[in-house]
VOPAGU-2260 file (C-alpha; in pm, 1 decimal, decimal comma):
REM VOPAGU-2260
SITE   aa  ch    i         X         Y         Z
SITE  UNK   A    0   -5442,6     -60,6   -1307,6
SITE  UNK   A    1   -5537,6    -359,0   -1124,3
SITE  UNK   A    2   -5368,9    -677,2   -1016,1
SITE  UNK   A    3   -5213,6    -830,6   -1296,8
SITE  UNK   A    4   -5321,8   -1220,1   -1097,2
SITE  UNK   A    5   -5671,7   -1104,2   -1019,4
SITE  UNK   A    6   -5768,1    -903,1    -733,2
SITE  UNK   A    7   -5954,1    -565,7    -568,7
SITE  UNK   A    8   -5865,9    -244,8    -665,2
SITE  UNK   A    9   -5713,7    -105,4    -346,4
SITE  UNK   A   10   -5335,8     -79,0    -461,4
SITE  UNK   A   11   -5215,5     -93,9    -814,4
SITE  UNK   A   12   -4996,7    -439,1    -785,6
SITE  UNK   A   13   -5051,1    -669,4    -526,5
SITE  UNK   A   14   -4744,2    -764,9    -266,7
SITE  UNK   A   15   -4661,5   -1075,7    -453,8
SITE  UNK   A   16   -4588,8    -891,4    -733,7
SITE  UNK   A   17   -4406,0    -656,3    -574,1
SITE  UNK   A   18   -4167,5    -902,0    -454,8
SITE  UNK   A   19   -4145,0   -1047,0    -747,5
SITE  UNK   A   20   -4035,5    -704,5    -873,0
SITE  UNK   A   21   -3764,8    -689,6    -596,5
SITE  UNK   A   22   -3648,9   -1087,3    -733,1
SITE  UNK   A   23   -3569,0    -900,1   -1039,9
SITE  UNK   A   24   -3357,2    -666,5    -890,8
SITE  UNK   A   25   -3120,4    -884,1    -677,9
SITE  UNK   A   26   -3105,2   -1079,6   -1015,8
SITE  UNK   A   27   -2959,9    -780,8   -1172,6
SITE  UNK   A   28   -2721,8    -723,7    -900,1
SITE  UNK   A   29   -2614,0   -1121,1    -931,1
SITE  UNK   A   30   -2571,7   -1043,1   -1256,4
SITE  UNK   A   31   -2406,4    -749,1   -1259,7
SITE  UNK   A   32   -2158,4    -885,4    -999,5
SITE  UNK   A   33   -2090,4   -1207,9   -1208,3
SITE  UNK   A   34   -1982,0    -967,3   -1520,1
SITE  UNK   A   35   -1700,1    -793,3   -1308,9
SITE  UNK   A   36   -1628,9   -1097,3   -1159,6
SITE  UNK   A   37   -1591,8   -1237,0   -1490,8
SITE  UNK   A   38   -1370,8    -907,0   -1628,9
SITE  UNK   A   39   -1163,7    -880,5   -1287,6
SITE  UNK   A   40   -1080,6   -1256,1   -1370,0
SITE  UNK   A   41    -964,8   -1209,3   -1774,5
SITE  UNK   A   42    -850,2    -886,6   -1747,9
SITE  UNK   A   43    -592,0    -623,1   -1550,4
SITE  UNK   A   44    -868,9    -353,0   -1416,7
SITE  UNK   A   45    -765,4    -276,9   -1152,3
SITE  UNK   A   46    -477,5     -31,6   -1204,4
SITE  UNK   A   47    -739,7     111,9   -1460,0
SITE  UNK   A   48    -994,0     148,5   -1141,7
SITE  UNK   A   49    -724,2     277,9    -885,7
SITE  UNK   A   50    -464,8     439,9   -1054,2
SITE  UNK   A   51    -350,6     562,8    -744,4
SITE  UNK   A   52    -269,2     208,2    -544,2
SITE  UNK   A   53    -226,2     -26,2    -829,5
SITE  UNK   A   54      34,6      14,7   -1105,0
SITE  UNK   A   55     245,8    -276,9   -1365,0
SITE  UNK   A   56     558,3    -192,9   -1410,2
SITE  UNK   A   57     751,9    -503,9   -1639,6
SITE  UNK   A   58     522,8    -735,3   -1583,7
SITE  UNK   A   59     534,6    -678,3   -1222,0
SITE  UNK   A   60     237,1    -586,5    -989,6
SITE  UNK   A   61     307,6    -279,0    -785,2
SITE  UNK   A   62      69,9    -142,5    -455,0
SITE  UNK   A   63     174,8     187,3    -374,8
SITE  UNK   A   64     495,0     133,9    -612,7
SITE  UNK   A   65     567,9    -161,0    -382,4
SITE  UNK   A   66     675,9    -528,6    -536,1
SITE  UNK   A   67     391,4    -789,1    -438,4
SITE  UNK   A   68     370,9   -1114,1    -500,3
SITE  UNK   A   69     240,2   -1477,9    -359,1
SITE  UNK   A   70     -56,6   -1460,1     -98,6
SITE  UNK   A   71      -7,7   -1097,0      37,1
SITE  UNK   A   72    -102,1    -973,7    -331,5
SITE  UNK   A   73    -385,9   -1201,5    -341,8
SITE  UNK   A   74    -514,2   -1076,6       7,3
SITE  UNK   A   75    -462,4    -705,9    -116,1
SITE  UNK   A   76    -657,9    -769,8    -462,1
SITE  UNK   A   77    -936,1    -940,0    -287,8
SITE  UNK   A   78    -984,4    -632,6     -95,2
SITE  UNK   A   79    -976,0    -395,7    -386,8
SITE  UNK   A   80   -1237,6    -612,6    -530,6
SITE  UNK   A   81   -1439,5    -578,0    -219,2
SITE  UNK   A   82   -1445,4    -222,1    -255,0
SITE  UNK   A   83   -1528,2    -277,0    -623,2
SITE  UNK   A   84   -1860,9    -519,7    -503,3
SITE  UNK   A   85   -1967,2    -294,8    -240,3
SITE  UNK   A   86   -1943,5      39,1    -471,0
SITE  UNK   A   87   -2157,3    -183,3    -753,3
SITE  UNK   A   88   -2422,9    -306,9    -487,7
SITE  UNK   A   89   -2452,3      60,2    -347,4
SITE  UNK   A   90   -2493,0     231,9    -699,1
SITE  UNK   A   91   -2756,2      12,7    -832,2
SITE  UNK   A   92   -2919,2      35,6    -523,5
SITE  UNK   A   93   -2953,0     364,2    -588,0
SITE  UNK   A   94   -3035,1     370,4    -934,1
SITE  UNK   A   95   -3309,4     145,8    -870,6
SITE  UNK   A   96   -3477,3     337,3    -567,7
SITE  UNK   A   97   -3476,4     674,0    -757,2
SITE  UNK   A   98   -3521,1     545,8   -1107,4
SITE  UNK   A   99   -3728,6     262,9   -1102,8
SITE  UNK   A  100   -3916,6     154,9    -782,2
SITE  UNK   A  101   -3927,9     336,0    -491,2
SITE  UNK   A  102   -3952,4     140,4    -152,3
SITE  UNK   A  103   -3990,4     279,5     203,8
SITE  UNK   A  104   -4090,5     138,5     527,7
SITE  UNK   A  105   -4177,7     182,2     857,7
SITE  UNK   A  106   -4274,5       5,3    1189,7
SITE  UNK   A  107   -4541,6     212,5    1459,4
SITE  UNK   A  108   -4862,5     266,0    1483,1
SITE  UNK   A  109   -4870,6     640,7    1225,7
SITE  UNK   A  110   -5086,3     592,8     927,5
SITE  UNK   A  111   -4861,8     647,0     620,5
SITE  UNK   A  112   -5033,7     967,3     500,0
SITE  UNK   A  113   -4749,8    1144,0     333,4
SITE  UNK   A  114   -4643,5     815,6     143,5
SITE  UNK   A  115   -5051,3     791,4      41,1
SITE  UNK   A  116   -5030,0    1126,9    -100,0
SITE  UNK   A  117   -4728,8    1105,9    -339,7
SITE  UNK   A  118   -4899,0     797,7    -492,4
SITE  UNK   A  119   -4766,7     472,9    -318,7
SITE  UNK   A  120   -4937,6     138,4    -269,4
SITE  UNK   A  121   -4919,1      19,8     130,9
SITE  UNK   A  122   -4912,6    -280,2     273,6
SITE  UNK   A  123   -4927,9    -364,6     637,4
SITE  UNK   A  124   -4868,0    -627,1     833,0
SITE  UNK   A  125   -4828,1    -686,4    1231,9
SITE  UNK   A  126   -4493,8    -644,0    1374,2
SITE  UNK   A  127   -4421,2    -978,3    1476,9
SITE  UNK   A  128   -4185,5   -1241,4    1411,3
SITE  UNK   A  129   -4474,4   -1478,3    1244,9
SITE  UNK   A  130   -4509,2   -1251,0     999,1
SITE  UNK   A  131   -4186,9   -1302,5     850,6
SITE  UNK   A  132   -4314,1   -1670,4     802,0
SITE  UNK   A  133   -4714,3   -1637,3     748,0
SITE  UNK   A  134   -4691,1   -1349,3     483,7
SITE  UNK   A  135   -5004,8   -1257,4     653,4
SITE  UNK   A  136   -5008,8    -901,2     425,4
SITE  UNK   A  137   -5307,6    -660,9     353,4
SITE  UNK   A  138   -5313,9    -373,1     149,4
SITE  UNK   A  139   -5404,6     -19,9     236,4
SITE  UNK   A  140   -5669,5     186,6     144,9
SITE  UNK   A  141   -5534,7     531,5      73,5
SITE  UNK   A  142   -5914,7     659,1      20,0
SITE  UNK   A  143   -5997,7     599,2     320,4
SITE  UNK   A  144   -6015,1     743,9     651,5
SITE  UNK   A  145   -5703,3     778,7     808,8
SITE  UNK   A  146   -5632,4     628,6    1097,8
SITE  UNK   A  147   -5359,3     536,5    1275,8
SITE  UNK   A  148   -5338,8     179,1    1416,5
SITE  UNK   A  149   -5435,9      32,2    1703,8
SITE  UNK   A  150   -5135,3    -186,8    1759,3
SITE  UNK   A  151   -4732,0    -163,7    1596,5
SITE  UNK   A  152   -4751,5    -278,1    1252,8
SITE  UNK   A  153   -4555,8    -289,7     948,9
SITE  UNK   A  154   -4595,8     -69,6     636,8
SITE  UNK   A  155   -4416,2    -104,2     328,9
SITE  UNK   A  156   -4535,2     116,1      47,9
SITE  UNK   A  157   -4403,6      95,7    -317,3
SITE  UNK   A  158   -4442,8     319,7    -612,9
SITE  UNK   A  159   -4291,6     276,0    -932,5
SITE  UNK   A  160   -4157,5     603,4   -1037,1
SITE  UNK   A  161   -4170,7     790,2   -1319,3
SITE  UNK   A  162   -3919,9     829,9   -1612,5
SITE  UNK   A  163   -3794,7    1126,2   -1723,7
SITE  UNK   A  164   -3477,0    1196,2   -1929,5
SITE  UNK   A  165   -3375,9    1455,2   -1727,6
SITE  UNK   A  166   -3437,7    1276,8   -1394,3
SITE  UNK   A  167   -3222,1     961,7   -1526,0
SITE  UNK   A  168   -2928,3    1154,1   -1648,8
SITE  UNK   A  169   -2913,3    1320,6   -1330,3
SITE  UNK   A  170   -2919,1    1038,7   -1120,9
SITE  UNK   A  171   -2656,9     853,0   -1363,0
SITE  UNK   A  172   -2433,9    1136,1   -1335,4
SITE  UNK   A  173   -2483,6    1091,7    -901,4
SITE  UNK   A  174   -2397,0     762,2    -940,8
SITE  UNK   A  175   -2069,8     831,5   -1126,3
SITE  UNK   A  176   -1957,2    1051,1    -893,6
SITE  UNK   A  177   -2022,4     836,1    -563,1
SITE  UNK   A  178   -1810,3     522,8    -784,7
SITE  UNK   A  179   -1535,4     780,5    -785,0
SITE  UNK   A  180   -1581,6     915,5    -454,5
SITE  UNK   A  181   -1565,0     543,6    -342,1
SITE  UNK   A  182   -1247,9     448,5    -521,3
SITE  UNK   A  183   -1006,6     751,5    -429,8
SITE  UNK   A  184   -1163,1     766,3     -65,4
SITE  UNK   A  185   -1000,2     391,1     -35,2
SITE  UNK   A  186    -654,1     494,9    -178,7
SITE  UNK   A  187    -634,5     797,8      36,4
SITE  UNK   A  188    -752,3     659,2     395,5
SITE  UNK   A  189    -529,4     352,6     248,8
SITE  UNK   A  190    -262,8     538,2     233,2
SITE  UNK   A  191    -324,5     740,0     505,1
SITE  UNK   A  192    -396,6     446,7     756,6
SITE  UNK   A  193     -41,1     254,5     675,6
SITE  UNK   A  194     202,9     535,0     804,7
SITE  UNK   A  195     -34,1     634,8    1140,9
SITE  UNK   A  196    -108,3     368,5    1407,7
SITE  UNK   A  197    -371,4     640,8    1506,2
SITE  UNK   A  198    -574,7     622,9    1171,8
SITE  UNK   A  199    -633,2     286,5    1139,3
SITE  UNK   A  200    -734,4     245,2    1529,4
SITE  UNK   A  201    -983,4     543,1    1393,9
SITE  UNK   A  202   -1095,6     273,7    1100,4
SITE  UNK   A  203   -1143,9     -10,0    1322,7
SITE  UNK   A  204   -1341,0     221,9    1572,4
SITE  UNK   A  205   -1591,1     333,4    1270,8
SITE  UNK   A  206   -1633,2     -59,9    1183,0
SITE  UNK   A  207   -1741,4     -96,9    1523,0
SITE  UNK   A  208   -1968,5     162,4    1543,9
SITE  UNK   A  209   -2113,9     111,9    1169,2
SITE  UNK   A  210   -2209,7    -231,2    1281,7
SITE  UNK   A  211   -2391,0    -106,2    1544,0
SITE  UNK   A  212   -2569,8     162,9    1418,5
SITE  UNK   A  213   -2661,0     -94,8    1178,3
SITE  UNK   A  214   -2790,0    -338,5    1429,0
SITE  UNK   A  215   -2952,8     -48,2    1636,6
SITE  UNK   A  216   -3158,2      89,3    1331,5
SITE  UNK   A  217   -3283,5    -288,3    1217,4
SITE  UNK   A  218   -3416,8    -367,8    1559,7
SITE  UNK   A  219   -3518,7      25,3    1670,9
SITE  UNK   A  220   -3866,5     -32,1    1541,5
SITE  UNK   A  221   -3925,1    -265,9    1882,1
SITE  UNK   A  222   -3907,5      73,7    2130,2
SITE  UNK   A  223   -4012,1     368,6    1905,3
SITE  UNK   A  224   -4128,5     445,6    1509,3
SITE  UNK   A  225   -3914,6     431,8    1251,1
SITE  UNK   A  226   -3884,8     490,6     886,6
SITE  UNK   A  227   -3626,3     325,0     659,1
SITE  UNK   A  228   -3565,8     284,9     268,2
SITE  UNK   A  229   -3387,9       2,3      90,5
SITE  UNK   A  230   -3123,6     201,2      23,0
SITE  UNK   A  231   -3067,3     312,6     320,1
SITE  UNK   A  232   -3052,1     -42,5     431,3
SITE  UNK   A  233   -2788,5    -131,1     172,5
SITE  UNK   A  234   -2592,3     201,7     264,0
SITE  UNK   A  235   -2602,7      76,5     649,2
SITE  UNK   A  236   -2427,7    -254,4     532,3
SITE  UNK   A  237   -2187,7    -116,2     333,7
SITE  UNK   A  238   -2008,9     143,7     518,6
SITE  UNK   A  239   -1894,2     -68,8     788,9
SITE  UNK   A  240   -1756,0    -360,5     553,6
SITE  UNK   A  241   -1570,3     -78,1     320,7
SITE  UNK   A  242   -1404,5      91,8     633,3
SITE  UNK   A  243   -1257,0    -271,6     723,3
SITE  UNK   A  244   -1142,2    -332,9     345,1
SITE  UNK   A  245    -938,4     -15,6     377,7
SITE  UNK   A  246    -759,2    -121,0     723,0
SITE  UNK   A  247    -678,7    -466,4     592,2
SITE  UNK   A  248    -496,4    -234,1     297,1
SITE  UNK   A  249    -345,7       0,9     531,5
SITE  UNK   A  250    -188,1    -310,6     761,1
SITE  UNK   A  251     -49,0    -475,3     456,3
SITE  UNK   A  252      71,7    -117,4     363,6
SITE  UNK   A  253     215,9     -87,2     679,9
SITE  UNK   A  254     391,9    -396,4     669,8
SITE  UNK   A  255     569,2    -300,5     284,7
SITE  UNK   A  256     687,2     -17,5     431,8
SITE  UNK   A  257     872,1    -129,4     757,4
SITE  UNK   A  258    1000,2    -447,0     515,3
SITE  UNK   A  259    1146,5    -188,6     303,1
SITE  UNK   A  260    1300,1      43,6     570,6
SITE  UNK   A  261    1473,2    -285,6     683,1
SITE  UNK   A  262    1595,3    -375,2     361,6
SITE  UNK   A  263    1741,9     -32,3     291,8
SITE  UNK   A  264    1892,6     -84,6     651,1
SITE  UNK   A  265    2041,6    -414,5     571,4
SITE  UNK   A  266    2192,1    -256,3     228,3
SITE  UNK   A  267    2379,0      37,5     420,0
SITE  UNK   A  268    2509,0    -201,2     719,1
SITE  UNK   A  269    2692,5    -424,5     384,0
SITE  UNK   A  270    2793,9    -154,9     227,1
SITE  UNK   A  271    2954,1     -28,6     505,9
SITE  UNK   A  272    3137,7    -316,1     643,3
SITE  UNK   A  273    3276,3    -386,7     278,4
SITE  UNK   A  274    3384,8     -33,6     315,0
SITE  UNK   A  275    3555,7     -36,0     660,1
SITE  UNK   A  276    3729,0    -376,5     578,9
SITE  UNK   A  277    3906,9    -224,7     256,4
SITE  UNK   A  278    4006,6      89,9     458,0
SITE  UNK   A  279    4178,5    -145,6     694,6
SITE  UNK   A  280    4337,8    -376,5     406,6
SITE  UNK   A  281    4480,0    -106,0     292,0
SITE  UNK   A  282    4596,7      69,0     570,5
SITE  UNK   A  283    4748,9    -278,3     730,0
SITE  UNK   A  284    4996,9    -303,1     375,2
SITE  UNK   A  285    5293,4    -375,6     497,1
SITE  UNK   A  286    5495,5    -255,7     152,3
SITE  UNK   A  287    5424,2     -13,2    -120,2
SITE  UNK   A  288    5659,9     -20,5    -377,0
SITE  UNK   A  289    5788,8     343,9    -537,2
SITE  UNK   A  290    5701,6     191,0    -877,8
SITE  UNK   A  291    5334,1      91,1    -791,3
SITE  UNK   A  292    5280,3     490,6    -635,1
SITE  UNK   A  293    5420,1     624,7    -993,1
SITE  UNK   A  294    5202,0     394,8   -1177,2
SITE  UNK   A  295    4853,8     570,1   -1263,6
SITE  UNK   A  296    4627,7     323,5   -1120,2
SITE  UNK   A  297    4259,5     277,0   -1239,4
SITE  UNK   A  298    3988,4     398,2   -1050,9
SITE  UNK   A  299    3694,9     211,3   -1138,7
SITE  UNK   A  300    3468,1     475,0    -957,0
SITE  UNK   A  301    3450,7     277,1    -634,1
SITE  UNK   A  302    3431,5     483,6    -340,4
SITE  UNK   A  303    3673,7     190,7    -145,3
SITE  UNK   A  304    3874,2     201,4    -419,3
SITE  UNK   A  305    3934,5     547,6    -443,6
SITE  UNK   A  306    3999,7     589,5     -41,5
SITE  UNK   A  307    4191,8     289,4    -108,7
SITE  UNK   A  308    4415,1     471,8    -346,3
SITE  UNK   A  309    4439,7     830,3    -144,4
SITE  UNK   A  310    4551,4     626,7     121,1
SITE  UNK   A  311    4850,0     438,9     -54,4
SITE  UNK   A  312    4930,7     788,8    -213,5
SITE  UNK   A  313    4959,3     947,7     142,5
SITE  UNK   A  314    5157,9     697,0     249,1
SITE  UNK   A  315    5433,1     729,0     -13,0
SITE  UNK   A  316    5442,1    1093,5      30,0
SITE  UNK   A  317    5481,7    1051,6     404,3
SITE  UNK   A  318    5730,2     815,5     386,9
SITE  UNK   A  319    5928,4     994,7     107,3
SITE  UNK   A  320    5951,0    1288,6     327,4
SITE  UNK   A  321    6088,5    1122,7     653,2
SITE  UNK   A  322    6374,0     945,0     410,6
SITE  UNK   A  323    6465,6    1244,0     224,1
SITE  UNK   A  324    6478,8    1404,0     598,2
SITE  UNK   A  325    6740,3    1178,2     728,9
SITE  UNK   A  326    6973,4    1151,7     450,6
SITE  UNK   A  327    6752,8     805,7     310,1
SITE  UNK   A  328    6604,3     803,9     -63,6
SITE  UNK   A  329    6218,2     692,2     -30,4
SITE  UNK   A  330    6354,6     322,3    -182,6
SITE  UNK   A  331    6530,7     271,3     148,7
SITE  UNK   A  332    6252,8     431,2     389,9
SITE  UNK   A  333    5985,5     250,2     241,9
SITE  UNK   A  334    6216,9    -130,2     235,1
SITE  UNK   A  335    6254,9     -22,9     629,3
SITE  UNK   A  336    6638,8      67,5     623,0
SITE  UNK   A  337    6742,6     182,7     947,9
SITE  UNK   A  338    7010,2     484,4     891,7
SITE  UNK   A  339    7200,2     343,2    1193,7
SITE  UNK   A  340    7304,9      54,8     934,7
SITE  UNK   A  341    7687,1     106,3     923,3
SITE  UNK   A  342    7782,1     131,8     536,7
SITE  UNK   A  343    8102,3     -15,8     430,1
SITE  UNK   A  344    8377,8     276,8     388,1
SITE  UNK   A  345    8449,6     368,1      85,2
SITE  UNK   A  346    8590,1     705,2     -81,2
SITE  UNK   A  347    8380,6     876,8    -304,6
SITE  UNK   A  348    8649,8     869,4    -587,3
SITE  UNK   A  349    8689,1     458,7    -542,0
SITE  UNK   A  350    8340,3     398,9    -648,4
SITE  UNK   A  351    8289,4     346,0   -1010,2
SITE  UNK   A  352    8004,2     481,1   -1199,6
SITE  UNK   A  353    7973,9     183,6   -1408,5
SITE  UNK   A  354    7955,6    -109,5   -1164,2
SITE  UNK   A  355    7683,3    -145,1    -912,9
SITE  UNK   A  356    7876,0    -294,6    -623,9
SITE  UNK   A  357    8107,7     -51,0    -464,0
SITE  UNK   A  358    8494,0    -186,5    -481,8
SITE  UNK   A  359    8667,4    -355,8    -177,4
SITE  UNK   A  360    8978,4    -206,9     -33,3
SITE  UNK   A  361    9366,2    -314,5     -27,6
SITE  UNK   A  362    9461,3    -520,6     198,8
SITE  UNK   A  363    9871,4    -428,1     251,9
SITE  UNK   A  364   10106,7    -745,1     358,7
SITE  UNK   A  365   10229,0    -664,3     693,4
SITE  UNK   A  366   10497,6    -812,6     917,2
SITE  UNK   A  367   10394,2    -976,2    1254,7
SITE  UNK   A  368   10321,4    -692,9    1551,5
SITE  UNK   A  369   10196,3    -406,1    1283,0
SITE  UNK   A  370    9855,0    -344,1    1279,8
SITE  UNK   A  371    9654,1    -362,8     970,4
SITE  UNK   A  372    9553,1     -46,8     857,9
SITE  UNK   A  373    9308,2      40,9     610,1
SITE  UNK   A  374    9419,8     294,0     312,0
C-alpha cells in the first residue's frame, strides 16, 4: 500500500496522513465529550453514574445524603463531571491505541528495531525545538541496515492494527471495567478524604507528584532515551487532575459534615434551655390548688410537660403530708396557714353542721367591777 497523495514506498502512509488520522481522533473525543455534555445538561445522570455520592430524594439533590443547594452544589457537580471527562478521554484513548492505531515514540539515538519488526511505519526527525515548527519529517526504511543514529532524534512509528472480534470484545470489556474502577475509586477516596485531614494532605501530595512525573517524563528525552505511547501520555495527564477532583469533593465533604455536627449542636443547646426554663416555671409556682392535683391532666407526650407534671404531683403529696402532720388538712398547708393562727373558741357541740360560719358566743350583761367572762 502506498501513499494515498503520491509518494515512495518506504512506509505504508505518509506522516501527513498519519496526522490526519490522529485529527480524526481528537474529533471523536470532541465529539464524544459534546454528547455527555449535552446528556449531563438535559438529564439527571449523575446519581445513575455514582450511586454511591449522588442521590434525589423529593426533588432534592443529596451528596453523601447531605442537602445541597446554590453554588456549593454547582462546584461539587462540576467535579463529578470532571471525573466523568477525564474517565471518557482515558477510555477512548485506549480503545483507540489497542483497537485502531497504534502510536509509540521515542527520543535517542537506538534504531527502532523491535517496532520495525511487528510491522510499524517510522518516522524520524531531529530532536530540536525547530522541528516542532519545520515538520522537517523523513520516513524510515525498515529494510534496511540498521543503524543507530548519529545524533538524538525523534521516532514516531504507527501501525494500524488489526481487527479481530475477539481482540475488540476484550478490550471493550477492559474499558468497562477501568469506567467503573474510575467512578467508585472517586466515591471511596471522596469519602474517605472528608473525615481524615491526613488523606486528603495524601491527595494533594499525589497531585504534586503526578504533575511532576508528568513534567519529568515529557522533557526526560533531553538527558537519556526514552520511549512513550499516546496513551501513556493521556494516562500521565489524567491522574494528577482526577486526584485533585476528589480533594475538592472531600473539602466540600468535610465542610457538610462539621455544618451538620453544628446544627445538631445548636438543636440540643434549644432543646435544652426550653427544658431547664419549664423545670424552673414549674418549680417557682407559688400555688397549686388541691383541685388542679385531682384533676387528670393531659400529657401531650412532652418530656417538659411530663417533668412538669411529676413535679406538681410531688409537691402536693409533700405538702399534704406536712399538713396532715401538724393537725392542718392539705387546703390549709398548701394556702400557707400557719398552725400558730389562734382559732376563735368555740365548743364542738356550738357549731352547727349546716352553716359554714361557726356561731359567736353570749355576751352576759354585767354590772360595773365584774369581769366579763366568756361561757
Amino acid at each position: 500500500m502506498g501513499y494515498i497523495f503520491g509518494g515512495t514506498q518506504i512506509t505504508k502512509f505518509s506522516w501527513f496522513e498519519y496526522q490526519a488520522l490522529m485529527l480524526i481522533l481528537a474529533a471523536m473525543v470532541v465529539s464524544s465529550l459534546f454528547f455527555v455534555e449535552m446528556t449531563l445538561k438535559n438529564f439527571q445522570v449523575l446519581p445513575l453514574l455514582f450511586p454511591g455520592m449522588f442521590s434525589v430524594h423529593e426533588k432534592r439533590f443529596l451528596f453523601f445524603n447531605h442537602d445541597i443547594s446554590g453554588l456549593r452544589a454547582k462546584r461539587i457537580r462540576g467535579e463529578a463531571k470532571m471525573v466523568l471527562r477525564i474517565t471518557l478521554i482515558g477510555v477512548l484513548s485506549y480503545l483507540w491505541h489497542h483497537c485502531v492505531i497504534e502510536m509509540t515514540q521515542q527520543v535517542g539515538k537506538t534504531f527502532p528495531t523491535q517496532q520495525c519488526s511487528v510491522g510499524q511505519d517510522c518516522f524520524a526527525s531531529e530532536f530540536t525545538l525547530a522541528c516542532l515548527f519545520n515538520k522537517r519529517t523523513v520516513g524510515i526504511d525498515c529494510n534496511a541496515e540498521h543503524k543507530d543514529f548519529s545524533h538524538r532524534m525523534v521516532v514516531s512509528c504507527i501501525r494500524f492494527v488489526p481487527p479481530t472480534a475477539s481482540s475488540w470484545l476484550m478490550h471493550l470489556a477492559i474499558s468497562y471495567s477501568v469506567t467503573q474502577l474510575s467512578f467508585k475509586a472517586f466515591e471511596l477516596l471522596a469519602w474517605i478524604g472528608g473525615g481524615s485531614t491526613r488523606f486528603r494532605r495524601f491527595l494533594l501530595s499525589m497531585v504534586f507528584v503526578g504533575f511532576s512525573i508528568f513534567g519529568i517524563l515529557y522533557f526526560v528525552g533531553v538527558w537519556t532515551d526514552f520511549e512513550s505511547t499516546w496513551i501513556s501520555f493521556v494516562m500521565g495527564l489524567t491522574i494528577p487532575l482526577f486526584f485533585h477532583s476528589v480533594y475538592k469533593c472531600a473539602v466540600h465533604l468535610e465542610q457538610l459534615w462539621q455544618e451538620d455536627a453544628a446544627r445538631v449542636h445548636r438543636n440540643i443547646e434549644e432543646h435544652l434551655s426550653d427544658a431547664f426554663k419549664d423545670i424552673a416555671d414549674a418549680v417557682c409556682q407559688p400555688y397549686i390548688s388541691p383541685e388542679s392535683l385531682c384533676r387528670p391532666t393531659l400529657v401531650k407526650g412532652s418530656i417538659v410537660n411530663k417533668i412538669k407534671n411529676k413535679i406538681q404531683t410531688m409537691r402536693g403529696s409533700v405538702l399534704g403530708k406536712i399538713g396532715k402532720d401538724t393537725g392542718l388538712d392539705a387546703a390549709e398547708s398548701l394556702c400557707g396557714t400557719s398552725p400558730s393562727t389562734p382559732r376563735s373558741p368555740t365548743s364542738p357541740g356550738s357549731i352547727s353542721h349546716g352553716s359554714r360560719d361557726p356561731p359567736e358566743p353570749p355576751v352576759l350583761a354585767l354590772s360595773p367591777g365584774e369581769h366579763e367572762v366568756y361561757v
